[in-house]
N, C-alpha and C positions, 0 to 999 in steps of 0.2 A: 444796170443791176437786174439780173434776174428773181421773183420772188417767185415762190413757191405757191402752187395753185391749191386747191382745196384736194383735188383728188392725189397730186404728190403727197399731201399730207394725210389724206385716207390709207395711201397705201403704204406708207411708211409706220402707221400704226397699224395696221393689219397684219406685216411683218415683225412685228416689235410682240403682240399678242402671240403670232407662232412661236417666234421663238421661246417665249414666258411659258405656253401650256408645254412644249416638248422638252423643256428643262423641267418642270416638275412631272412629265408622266417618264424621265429616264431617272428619277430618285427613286432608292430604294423605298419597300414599304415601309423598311425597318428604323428608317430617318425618320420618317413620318410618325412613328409612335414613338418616338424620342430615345429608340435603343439604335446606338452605335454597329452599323451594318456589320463588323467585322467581330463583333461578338460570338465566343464561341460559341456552340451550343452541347450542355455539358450533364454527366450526372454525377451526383454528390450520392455516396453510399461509408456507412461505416463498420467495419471488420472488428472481431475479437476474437482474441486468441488466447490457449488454456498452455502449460507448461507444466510437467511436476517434477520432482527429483528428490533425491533422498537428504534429509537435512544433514548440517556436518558438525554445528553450534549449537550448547545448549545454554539457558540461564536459568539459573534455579533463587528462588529467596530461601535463605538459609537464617537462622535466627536465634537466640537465647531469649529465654524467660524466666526471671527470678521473682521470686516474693518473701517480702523478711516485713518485721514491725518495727523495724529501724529499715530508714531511709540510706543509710549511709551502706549497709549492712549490706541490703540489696543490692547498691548500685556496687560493690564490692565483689560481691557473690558473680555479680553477673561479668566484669569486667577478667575477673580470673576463667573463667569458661570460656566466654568470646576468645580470650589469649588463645586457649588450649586447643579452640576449632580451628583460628587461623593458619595455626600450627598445622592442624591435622590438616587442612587445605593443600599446604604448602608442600608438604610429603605425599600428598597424593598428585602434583603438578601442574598445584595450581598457581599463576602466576599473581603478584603483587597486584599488576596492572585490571587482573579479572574479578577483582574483590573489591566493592566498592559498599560503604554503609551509605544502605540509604533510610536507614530509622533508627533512632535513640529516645526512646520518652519513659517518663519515670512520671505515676500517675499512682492516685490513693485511692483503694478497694476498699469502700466501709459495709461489712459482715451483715447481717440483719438478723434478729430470731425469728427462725421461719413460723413461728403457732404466733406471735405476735405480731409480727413484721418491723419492732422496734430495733433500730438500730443497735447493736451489741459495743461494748466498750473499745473492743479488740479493734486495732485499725492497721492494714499491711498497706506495703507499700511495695506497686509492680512496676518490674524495670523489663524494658524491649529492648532489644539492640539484632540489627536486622542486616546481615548483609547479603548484596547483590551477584552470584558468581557464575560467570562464564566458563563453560567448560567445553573447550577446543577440540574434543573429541569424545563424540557422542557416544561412542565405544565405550567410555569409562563414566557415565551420567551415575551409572549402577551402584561403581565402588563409592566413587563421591559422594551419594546419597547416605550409602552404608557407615561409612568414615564419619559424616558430619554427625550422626546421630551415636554413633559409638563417641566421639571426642564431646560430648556434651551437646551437641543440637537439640531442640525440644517444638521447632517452630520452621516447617519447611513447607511451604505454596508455590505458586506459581510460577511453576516449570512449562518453559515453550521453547519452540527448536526454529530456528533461522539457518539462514547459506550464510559461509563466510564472502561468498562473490555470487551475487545473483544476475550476474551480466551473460553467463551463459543460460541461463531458463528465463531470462528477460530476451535474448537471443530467438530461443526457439517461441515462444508466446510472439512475439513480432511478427516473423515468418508466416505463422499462422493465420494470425489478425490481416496480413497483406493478403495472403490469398483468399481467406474469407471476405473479406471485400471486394477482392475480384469475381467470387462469385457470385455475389448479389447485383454485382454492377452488370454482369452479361446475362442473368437472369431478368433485371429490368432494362436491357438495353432490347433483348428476344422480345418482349411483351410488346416493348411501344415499336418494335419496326424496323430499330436502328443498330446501328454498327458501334460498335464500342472501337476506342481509339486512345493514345497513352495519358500518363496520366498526366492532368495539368497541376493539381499540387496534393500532395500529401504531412498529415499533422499527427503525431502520436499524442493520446489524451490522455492517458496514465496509465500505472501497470501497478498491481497491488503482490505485496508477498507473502502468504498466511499457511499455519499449518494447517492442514487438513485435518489430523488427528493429534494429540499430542496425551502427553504420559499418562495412563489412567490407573495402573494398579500400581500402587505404590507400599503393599503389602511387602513387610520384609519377613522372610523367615530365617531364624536363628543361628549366625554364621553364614549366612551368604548374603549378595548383593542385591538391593535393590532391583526385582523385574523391571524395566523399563520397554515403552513403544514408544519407537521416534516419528513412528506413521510418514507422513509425505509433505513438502511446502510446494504449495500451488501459487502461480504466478499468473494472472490475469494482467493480460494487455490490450488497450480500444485503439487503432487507427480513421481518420478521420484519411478518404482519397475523393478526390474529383477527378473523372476522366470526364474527357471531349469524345464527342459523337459525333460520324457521320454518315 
C-alpha cells in the first residue's frame, strides 16, 4: 500500500485552493450582489396622450313641477303634464328606451309670514317628477329643449354631451400616449449614455372621457329653438412602457 506523504497532501490542497479562488474570480459581479447576471437592464417611462372630437349624444334632465293644497290634486296636476311632455318627446324622436324617470317625490312647503316669521295656516304640497333623456343627435338638443318647455316642462339641468363609441378618440389618445413615451424614454436613454432598445412590456392605466365645454346659454327666444353649444369631448389616456437598454 502506498500512503500519501505530507507534501502529496500539500499539493493537493494547494490545487483544490486554485481551483476555489478561479471559480469565484470567473463569477459575475452581478451573482455576487444577489441580481441574476442576465437581468435586463431597462427604463421604465410613462406617456399621455390628449384626443378630442365632436360629441354626437346628449342627456338632458327634463322635469315637471306642481303645487296645489291638496296632495292628491298635485300629484294629479303633475301626472297629466308628465303624460303631455312624454308625448311631446315622442313626436320630436325620441325613443321610449332614452327616457328614463329618475325622480318622483311629493314633499310639503309650509308658507311663513314674512314680518313675523310665523308659520301661515296655508300648507301646499310639491310634486317633482324628473325624467332622464338622451338625445341621439345633438343636431336636434335645440328643438327638444324648445318642445319640452312648450309641452309643459318647467324644470330642465343638467345637460352634457358624450360619444356614442369612444373607441376611435380612445384610439388616437393611445397612439399618442405611446409615442409620448417614447420620447421621454430616448430623452433619458441620451442623458445617461445609453441606447434605447424594444420595449420589454407595456400597460395602459386609464383613459377618461369629458366634455370640454358643454351647453351654456340656454336662453330661449320666442318661437325658436333653444341655442345650444356642444363644445368638444376630450379623452385623456396614461401608458405605462419599459424598454431594455444597451
Amino acid at each position: 500500500m502506498i500512503r500519501p506523504t505530507r507534501t502529496m497532501v500539500g499539493l493537493a490542497l494547494a490545487a483544490l485552493g486554485l481551483l476555489t479562488a478561479a471559480a469565484c474570480a470567473a463569477a459575475p459581479a452581478a451573482a455576487q450582489t444577489g441580481v441574476p447576471a442576465d437581468t435586463p437592464r431597462t427604463i421604465s417611462v410613462t406617456g399621455t396622450g390628449t384626443a378630442y372630437g365632436a360629441p354626437d349624444v346628449a342627456t338632458v334632465q327634463v322635469g315637471v313641477q306642481t303645487r296645489s293644497e291638496n296632495a292628491g290634486q298635485a300629484v294629479n296636476d303633475n301626472s297629466t303634464r308628465v303624460a303631455a311632455l312624454i308625448a311631446a318627446l315622442k313626436a320630436l324622436g325620441i325613443a321610449e328606451k332614452d327616457m328614463q324617470t329618475t325622480n318622483f317625490s311629493v314633499y310639503v312647503q309650509q308658507n311663513y309670514d314674512p314680518q313675523t316669521g310665523r308659520p301661515l295656516e296655508t300648507i301646499y304640497y310639491q310634486v317633482d317628477n324628473t325624467l332622464n333623456v338622451t338625445v341621439r343627435d345633438t343636431s336636434r338638443l335645440g328643438d327638444v329643449l324648445t318642445g319640452a318647455v312648450d309641452a309643459g316642462a318647467n324644470s330642465i339641468y343638467g345637460v352634457s354631451f358624450s360619444v356614442a363609441d369612444p373607441a376611435a378618440l380612445q384610439g388616437q389618445a393611445r397612439e399618442l400616449a405611446v409615442a409620448n413615451a417614447r420620447e421621454r424614454a430616448e430623452q433619458l436613454a441620451a442623458a445617461a449614455g445609453v441606447t434605447l432598445d424594444v420595449p420589454l412590456s407595456i400597460s395602459e392605466v386609464s383613459y377618461v372621457a369629458q366634455p370640454v365645454y358643454a351647453a351654456r346659454d340656454m336662453a330661449m327666444a320666442e318661437g325658436a329653438p333653444v341655442p345650444v353649444q356642444t363644445g368638444q369631448i376630450q379623452v385623456d389616456l396614461q401608458v405605462n412602457i419599459t424598454y431594455t437598454i444597451k
